[in-house]
N, C-alpha and C positions, 0 to 999 in steps of 0.2 A: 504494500500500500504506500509505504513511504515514498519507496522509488517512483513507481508511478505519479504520484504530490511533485516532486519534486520536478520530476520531466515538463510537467504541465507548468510548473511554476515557470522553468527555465525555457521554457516556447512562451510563453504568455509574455514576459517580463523582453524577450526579444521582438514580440511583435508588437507589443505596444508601448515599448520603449516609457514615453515619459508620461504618457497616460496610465502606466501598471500600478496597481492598487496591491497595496502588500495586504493587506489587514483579511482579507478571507483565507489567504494561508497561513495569517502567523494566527490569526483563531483555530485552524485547524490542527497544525504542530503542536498548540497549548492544548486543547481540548482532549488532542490523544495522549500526550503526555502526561497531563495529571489524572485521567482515566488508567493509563498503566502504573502509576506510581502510586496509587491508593491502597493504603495499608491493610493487601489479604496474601495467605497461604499462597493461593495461587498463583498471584501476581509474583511474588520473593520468589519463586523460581526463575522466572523467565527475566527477571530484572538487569541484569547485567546487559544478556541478549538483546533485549528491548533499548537500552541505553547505547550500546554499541551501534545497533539501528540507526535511532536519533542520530549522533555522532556523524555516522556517516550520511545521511541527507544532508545534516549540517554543512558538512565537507563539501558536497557537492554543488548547495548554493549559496558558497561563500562569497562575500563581498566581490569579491576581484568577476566570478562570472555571473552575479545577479544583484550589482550596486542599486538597483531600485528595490531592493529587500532587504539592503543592509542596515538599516535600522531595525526590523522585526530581527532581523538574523541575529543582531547584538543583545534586543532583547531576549531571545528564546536563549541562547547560550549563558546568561548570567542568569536565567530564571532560578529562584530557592531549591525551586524542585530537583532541577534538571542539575546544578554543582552539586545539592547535599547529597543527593542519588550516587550521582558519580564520580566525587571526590571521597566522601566521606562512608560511604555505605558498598563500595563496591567489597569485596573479598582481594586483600594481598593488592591495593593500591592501581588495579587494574585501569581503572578508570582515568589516571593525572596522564597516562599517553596519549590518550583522545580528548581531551583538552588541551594538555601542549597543545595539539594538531590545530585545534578551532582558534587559539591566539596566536600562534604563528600564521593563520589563513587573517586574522586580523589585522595584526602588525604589517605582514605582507600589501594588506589593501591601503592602509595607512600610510606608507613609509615613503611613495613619491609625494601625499598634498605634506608629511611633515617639513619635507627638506626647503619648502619656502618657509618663509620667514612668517608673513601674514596667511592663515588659514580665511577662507571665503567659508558662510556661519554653517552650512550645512557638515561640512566639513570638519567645524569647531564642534558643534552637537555630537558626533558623533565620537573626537576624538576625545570630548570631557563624558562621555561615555564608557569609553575604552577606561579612564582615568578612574572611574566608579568600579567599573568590575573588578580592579586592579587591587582597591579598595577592599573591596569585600573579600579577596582573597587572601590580604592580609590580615584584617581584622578578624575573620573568621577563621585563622591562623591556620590554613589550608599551606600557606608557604612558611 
């Protein structure tokens, strides 16, 4: 299902360039994701799996190939859910590699507006964004 999401995101967001509306995917991403991370038997098996998933959709429409998503996409990767799942709760730290992965796909999309001097504000949003989750990874003493 994901993959699929995610195709559709990345054809949508190419044909309609600056008219593409993030918000019915990133309600989707959110909606699936605290449905599998709600606290049952059932679900604690497949959670790792199911995270790993996520992860990789993420990966796939990361800023650099779906910039008109990259605000939900910054949101969905710092969501409570989705770090305390997969930093904190995976088994044997499993989880901080596909993280690495999603701030390295961030800093990547970041790293040509940082090298001017002046950010243009969309740009600024997104990078006192990046500045936040950075944040929370501290204080929540995940690093």
């Amino acid at each position: 299902v994901l993959v699929t999401v995610t195709h559709v995101l990345l054809q949508d967001q190419e044909k309609r360039q600056m008219e593409f509306h993030q918000l019915p995917y990133h309600r989707f991403f959110i909606m699936l994701l605290n449905d599998l991370c709600t606290p049952d038997p059932v679900f604690d098996a497949i959670s790792f799996p199911a995270l790993h998933c996520f992860c990789s959709a993420y990966h796939m429409v990361r800023p650099s190939k779906a910039p008109g998503f990259s605000y939900a996409w910054l949101e969905l990767i710092s969501h409570r859910v989705f770090i305390a799942k997969l930093l904190l709760q995976t088994p044997q730290q499993k989880g901080w590699p596909l993280f690495h992965q999603l701030l390295i796909d961030l800093f990547k999309f970041l790293s040509p507006f940082l090298r001017n001097a002046e950010l243009i504000k969309p740009t600024q949003t997104l990078y006192k964004g990046t500045l936040r989750v950075l944040l929370v990874l501290l204080h929540k003493h995940f690093i």
